[in-house]
C-alpha positions as CSV (number, residue, x, y, z in Angstrom):
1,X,-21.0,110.8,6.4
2,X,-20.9,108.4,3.4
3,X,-21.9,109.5,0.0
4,X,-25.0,108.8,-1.8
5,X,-23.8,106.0,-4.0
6,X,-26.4,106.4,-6.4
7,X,-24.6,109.6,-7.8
8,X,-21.6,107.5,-8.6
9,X,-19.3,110.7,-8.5
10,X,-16.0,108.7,-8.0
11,X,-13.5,110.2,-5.0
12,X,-10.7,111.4,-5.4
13,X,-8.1,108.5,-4.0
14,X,-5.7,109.0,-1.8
15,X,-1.9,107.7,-2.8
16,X,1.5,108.5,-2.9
17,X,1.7,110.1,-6.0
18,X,-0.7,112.1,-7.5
19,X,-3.6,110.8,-9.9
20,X,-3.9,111.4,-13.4
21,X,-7.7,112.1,-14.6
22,X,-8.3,110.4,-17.9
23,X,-12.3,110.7,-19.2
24,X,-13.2,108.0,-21.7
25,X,-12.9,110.3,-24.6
26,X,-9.4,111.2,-23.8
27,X,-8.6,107.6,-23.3
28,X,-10.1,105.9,-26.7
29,X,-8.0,108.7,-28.4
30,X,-4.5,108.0,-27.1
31,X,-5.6,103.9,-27.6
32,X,-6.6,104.7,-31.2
33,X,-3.6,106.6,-31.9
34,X,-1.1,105.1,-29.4
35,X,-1.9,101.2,-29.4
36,X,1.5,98.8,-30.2
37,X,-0.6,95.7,-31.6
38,X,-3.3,98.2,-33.1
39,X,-0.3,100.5,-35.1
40,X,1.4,96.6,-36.0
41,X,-2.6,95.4,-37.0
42,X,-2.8,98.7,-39.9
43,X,0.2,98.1,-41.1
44,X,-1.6,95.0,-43.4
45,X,-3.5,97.7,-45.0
46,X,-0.1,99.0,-46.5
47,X,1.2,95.3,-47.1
48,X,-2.1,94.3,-48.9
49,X,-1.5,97.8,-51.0
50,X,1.9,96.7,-51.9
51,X,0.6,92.9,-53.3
52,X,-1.7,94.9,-55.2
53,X,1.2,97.0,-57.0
54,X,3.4,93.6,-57.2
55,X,0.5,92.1,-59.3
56,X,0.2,94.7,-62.3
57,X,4.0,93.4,-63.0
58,X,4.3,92.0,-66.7
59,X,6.3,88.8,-67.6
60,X,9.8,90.0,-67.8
61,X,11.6,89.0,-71.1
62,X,14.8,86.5,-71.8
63,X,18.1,87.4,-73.0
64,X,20.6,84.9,-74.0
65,X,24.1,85.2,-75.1
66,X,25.4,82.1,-76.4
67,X,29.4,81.4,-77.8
68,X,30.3,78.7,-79.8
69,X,33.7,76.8,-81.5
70,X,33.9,74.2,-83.6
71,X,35.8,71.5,-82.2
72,X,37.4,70.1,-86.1
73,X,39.7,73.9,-86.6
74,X,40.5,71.8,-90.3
75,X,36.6,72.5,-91.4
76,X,36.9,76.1,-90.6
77,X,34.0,76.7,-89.4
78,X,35.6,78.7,-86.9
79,X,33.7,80.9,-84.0
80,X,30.5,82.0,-83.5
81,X,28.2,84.3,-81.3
82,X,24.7,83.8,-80.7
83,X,21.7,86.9,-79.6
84,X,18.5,85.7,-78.3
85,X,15.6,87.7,-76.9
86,X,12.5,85.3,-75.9
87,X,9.3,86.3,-74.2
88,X,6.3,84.5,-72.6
89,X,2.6,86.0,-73.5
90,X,0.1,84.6,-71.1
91,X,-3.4,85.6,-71.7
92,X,-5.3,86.7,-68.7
93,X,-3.5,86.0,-66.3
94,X,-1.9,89.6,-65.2
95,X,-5.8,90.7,-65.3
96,X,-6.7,87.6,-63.0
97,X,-4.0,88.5,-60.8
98,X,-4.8,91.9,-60.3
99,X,-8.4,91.1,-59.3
100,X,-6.9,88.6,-57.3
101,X,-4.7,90.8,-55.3
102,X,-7.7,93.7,-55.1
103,X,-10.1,91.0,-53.4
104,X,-7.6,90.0,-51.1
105,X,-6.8,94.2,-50.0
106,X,-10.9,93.7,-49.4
107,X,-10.2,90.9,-47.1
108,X,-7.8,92.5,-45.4
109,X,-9.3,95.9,-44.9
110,X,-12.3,93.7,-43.3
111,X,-10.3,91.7,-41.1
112,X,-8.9,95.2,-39.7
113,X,-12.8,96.1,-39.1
114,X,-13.4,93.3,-37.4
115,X,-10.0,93.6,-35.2
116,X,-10.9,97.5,-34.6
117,X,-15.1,96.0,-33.6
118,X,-13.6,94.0,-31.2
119,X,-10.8,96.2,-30.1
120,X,-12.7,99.3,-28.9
121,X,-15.4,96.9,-27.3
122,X,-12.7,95.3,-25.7
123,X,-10.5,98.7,-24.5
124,X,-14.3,100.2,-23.7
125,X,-14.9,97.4,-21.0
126,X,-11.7,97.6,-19.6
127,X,-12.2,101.6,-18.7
128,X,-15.5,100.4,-17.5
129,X,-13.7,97.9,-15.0
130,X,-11.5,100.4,-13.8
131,X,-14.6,102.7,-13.3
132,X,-15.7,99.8,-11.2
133,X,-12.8,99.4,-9.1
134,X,-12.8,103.1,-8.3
135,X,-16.3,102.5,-7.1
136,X,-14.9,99.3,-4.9
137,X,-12.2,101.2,-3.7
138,X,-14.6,104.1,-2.5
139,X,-17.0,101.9,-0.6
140,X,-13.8,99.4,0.9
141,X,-12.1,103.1,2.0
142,X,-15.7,104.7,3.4
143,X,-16.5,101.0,5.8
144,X,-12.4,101.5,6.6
145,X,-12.8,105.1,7.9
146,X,-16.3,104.3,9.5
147,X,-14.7,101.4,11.4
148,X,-11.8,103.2,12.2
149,X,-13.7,106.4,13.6
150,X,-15.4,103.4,16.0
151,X,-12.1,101.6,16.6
152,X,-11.1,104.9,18.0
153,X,-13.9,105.6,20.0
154,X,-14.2,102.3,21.3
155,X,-10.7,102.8,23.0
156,X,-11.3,106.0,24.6
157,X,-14.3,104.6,26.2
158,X,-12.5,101.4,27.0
159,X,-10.4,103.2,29.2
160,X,-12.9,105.4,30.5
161,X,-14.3,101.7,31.4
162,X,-17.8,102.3,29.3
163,X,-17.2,99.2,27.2
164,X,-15.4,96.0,28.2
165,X,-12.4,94.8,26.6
166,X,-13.9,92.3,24.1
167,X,-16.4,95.0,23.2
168,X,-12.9,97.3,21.7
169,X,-11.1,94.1,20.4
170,X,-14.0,93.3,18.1
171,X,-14.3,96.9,16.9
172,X,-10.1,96.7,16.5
173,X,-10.8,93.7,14.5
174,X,-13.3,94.9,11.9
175,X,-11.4,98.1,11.5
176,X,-8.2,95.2,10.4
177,X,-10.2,93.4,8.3
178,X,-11.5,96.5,6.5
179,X,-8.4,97.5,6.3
180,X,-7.5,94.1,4.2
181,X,-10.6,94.4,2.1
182,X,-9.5,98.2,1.3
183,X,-6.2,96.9,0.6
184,X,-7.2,94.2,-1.9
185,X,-9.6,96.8,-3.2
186,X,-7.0,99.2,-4.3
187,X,-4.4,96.2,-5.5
188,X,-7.6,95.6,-8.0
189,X,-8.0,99.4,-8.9
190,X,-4.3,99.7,-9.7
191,X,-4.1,96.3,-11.7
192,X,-7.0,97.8,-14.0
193,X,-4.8,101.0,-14.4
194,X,-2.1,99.3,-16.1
195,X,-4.3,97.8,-18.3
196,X,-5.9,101.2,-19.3
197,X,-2.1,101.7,-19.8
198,X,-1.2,98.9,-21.8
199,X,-4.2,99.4,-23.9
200,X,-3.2,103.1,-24.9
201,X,0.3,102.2,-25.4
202,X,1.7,103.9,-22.7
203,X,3.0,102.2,-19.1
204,X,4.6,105.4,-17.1
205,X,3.0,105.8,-13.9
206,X,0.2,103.6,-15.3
207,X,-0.4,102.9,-12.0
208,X,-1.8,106.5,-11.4
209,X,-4.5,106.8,-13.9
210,X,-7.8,107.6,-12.5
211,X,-11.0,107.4,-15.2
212,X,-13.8,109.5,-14.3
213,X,-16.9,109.4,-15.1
214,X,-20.2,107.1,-14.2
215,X,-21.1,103.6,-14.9
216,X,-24.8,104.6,-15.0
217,X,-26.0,105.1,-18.5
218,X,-29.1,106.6,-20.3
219,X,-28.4,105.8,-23.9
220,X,-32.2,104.9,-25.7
221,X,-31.8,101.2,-27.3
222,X,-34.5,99.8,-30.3
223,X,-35.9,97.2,-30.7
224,X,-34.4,93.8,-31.5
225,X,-35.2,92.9,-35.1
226,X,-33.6,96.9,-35.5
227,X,-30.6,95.3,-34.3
228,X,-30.5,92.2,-36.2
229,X,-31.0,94.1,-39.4
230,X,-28.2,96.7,-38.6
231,X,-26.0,93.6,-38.0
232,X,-26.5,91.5,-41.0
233,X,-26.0,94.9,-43.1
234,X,-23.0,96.0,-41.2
235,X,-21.1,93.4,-39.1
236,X,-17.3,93.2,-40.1
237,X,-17.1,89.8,-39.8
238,X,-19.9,89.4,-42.3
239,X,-17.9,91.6,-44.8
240,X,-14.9,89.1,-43.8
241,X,-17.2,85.8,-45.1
242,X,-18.3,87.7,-48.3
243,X,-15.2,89.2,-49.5
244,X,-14.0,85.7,-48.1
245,X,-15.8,83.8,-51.5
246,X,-14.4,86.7,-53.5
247,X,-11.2,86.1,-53.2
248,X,-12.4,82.0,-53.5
249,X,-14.1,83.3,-57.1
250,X,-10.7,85.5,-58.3
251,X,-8.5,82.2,-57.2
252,X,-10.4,80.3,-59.8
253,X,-10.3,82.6,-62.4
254,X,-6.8,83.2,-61.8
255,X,-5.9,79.4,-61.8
256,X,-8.2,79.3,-64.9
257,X,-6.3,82.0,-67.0
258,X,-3.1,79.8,-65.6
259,X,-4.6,77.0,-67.3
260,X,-5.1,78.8,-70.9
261,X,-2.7,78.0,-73.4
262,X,1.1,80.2,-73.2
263,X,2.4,81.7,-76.4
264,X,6.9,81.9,-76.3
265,X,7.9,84.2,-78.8
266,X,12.0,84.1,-79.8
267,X,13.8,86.7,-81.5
268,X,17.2,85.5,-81.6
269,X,20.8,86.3,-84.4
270,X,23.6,84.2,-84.8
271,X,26.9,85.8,-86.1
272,X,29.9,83.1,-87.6
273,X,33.2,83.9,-88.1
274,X,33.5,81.5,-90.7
275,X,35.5,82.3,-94.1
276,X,33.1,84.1,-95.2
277,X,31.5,85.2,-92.1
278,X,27.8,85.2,-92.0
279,X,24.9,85.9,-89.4
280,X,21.6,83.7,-89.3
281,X,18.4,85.3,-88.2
282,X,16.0,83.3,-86.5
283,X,11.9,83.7,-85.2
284,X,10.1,81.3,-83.8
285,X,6.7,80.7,-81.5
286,X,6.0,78.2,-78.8
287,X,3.1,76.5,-77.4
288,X,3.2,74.8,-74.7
289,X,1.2,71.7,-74.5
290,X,-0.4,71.5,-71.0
291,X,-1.4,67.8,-70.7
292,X,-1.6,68.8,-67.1
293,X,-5.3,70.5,-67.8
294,X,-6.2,66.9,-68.3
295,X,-6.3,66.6,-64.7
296,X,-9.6,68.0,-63.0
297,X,-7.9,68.0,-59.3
298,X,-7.2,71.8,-59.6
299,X,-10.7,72.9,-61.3
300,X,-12.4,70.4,-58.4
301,X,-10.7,72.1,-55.4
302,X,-11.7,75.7,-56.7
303,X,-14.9,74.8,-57.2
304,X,-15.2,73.5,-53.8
305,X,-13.5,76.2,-52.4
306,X,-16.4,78.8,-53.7
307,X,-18.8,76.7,-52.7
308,X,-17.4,76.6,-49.5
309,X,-17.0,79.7,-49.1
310,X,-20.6,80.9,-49.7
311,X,-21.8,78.3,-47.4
312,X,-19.6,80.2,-44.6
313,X,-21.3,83.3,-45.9
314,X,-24.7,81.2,-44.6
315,X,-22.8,80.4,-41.6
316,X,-22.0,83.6,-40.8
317,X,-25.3,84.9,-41.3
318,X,-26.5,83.0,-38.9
319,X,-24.2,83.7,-36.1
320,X,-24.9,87.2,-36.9
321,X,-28.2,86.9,-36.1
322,X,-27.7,84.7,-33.0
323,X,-25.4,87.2,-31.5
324,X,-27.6,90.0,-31.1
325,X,-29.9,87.8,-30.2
326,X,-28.1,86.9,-27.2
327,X,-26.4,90.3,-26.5
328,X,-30.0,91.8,-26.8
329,X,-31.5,89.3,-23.7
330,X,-28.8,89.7,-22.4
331,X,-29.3,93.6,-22.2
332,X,-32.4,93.1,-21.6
333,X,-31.5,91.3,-17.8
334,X,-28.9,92.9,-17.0
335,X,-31.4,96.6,-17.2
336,X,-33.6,94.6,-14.7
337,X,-31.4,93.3,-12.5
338,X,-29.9,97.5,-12.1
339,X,-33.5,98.2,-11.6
340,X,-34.0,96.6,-8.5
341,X,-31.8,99.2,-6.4
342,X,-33.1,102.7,-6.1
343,X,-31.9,105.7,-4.6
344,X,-34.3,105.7,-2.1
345,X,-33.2,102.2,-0.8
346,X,-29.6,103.3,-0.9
347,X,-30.6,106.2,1.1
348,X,-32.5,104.5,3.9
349,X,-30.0,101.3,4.3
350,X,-27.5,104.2,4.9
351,X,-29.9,106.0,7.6
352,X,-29.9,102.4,9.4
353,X,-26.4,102.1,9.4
354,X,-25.8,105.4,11.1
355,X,-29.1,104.9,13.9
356,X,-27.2,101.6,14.4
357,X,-24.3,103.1,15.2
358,X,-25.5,105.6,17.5
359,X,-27.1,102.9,19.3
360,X,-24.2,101.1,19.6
361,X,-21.8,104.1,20.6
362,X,-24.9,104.6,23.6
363,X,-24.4,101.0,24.6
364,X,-28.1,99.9,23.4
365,X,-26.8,97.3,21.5
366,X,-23.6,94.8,20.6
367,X,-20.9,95.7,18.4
368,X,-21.9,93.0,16.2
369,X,-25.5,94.0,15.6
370,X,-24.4,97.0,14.2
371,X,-21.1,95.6,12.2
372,X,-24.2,93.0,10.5
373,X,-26.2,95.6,9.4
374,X,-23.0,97.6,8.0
375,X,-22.0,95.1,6.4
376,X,-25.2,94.2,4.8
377,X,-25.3,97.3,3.5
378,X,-22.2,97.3,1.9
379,X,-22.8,94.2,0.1
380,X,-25.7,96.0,-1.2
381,X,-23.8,98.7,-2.5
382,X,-21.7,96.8,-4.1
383,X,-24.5,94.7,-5.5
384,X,-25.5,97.7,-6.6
385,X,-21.9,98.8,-8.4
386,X,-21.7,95.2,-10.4
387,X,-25.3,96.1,-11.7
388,X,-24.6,99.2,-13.2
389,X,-21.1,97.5,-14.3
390,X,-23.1,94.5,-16.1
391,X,-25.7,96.5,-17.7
392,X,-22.8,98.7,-19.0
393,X,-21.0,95.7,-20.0
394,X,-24.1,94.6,-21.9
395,X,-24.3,97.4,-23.2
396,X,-21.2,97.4,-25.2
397,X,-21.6,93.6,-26.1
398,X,-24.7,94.9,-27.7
399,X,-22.8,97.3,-29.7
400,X,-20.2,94.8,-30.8
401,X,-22.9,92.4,-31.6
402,X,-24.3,95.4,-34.0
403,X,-21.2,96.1,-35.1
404,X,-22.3,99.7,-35.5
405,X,-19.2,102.4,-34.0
406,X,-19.4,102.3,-30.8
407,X,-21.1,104.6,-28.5
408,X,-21.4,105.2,-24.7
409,X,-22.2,107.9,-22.7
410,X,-18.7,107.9,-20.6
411,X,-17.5,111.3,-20.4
């Protein structure tokens, strides 16, 4: 007798090789610890940590070692050696750097908040499609057996002559094209264990995996403008836009201390062999003179590029908002449409299967009025699956929206 699907206990499938039972829990731990692109994604943390360290370097000095001989031996002016030691001062410009470097580790360290938001929604959904297909495959394997159990039947009676030949060859053919549909059923469960594979890093016997657990959830949700406010205070990609016009604010400042007047300071000795030998000590100081500031090209573009930048920040806002918004409704439907099934109509579709087939195995009616009403009420089953599957779905697209760590009552 087939399961109440209302339980959503997943089966245990029958394969060549034995399953391996992952819950959710023990899955988004291997992904978060396992994951090939996630492990590459951290690793900017570290690079943006090094560019910080690179820019507290100071200017490095100048030495020079210079030799020189007179040409005209007759003047004897003979040999000399030169020393110099020469160093540019810039002023501000280290500091600038530094901030600049700091914003950008913010930046970075946002972007991998953003990646990880959309990364365990993303490796979330796809358990939740596997949970699916194991749901699929259950029902495809139940109408299999069912039909089988007839297909047999039918050809025990056929040659007792109860039934006439077309009467078996229709049951034979329902029982093959279950057989296809359970087929294509567990192709699509196995596919969706490779991914759970890929996702935590990890493809030997990927094949095998097995999630367990239930689509159906009971996690309380609030109310919308809850939502929207949680987003706009915590959304990663938010972060991203702000820290975005931070790191537009330290480029100007740091193109503006570039723009301040340098200071070259030379230290420098110059010892002749001459007869009499002597040595010359020279000091000196250099300024620049940066004609170049008279062009406001530079100072334009990073003004424009702040202002940009906090227009974006608007921008983002917005598309904040809008998310939830959608991710909310879509909730919302997606709850209504899973209310429609029940338990109790489950339960009584599956009692008219089973008088069906009663009356069919004591010739009161066709094979095909009772394949129609089995198969109606497999379509509602599985109408049933992809409504728990969407309001799950929703579920988590609610979450990312947020942008609050996700949760989800998979076991």
């Amino acid at each position: 007798m087939k399961k109440a699907l209302y339980t959503l206990i997943l089966a245990v499938l029958s394969t060549t090789a034995e399953a391996q039972n992952i819950s959710y829990s023990e899955y988004m731990e291997r992904v978060l610890s396992n994951n090939i692109a996630l492990t590459a994604k951290k690793m900017d943390i570290d690079i943006a940590d090094a560019s910080v360290r690179s820019s507290k370097v100071h200017n490095d000095p100048s030495l020079a070692l210079t030799y020189t001989n007179n040409e005209d031996w007759s003047k004897g002016l003979g040999q000399g050696i030169e020393l110099e030691l020469s160093r540019t001062f810039t002023f501000g410009v280290r500091r600038s750097r530094i901030d600049l470097a700091e914003s950008e580790r913010t930046h970075t360290i946002a972007l991998l908040k953003e990646y990880m938001r959309n990364f365990r929604a993303d490796a979330t959904i796809a358990y939740l499609e596997h949970l699916r297909t194991n749901l699929l495959l259950e029902e495809a394997t139940e109408i299999y057996n069912d039909l089988s159990e007839v297909a047999a039947n039918d050809s025990l009676r056929y040659l007792r002559g109860d039934i006439a030949q077309s009467d078996w060859l229709e049951s034979r053919m329902a029982q093959g094209v279950a057989k296809n549909a359970m087929l294509t059923a567990e192709a699509e469960h196995r596919n969706t264990a490779i991914r759970l594979g890929y996702y935590m890093g990890d493809m030997n016997n990927a094949e095998q995996l097995k999630g367990s657990g239930s689509l159906e959830m009971t996690e309380q949700t609030a109310t919308l403008e809850h939502y929207t406010s949680t987003a706009l205070e915590h959304r990663a990609d938010l972060v991203v836009a702000l820290s975005k016009a931070d790191i537009a604010i330290a480029a100007q400042k740091f193109n503006k201390a570039q723009r301040r007047p340098e200071l070259d300071v030379v230290l420098g000795a110059t010892y002749n062999f001459a007869n009499p030998n002597f040595t010359t000590i020279k000091a000196g100081v250099a300024v620049p003179l940066k004609f170049s500031n008279l062009n406001k090209g530079a100072r334009i573009m990073d003004e424009l590029l702040v202002k940009q930048a906090n227009i974006e920040i608007e921008e983002a806002r917005l598309m904040v908002t809008a998310d939830v918004m959608q991710a909310y409704n879509n909730f919302k439907y997606a709850t209504k449409q899973s209310e429609t099934f029940s338990s109790a109509m489950l339960n009584d579709m599956q009692q008219v299967v089973e008088s069906k087939r009663k009356a069919y195995e004591m010739g009161e009616i066709p094979f095909l009025d009772y394949l129609m009403v089995q198969r109606n009420e497999s379509e509602m089953r599985v109408e049933y699956i992809d409504a728990l599957y969407g309001k799950a779905v929703a579920w988590v697209e609610l979450q990312r929206s947020v942008g609050i760590e996700l949760k989800f009552g998979v076991q």
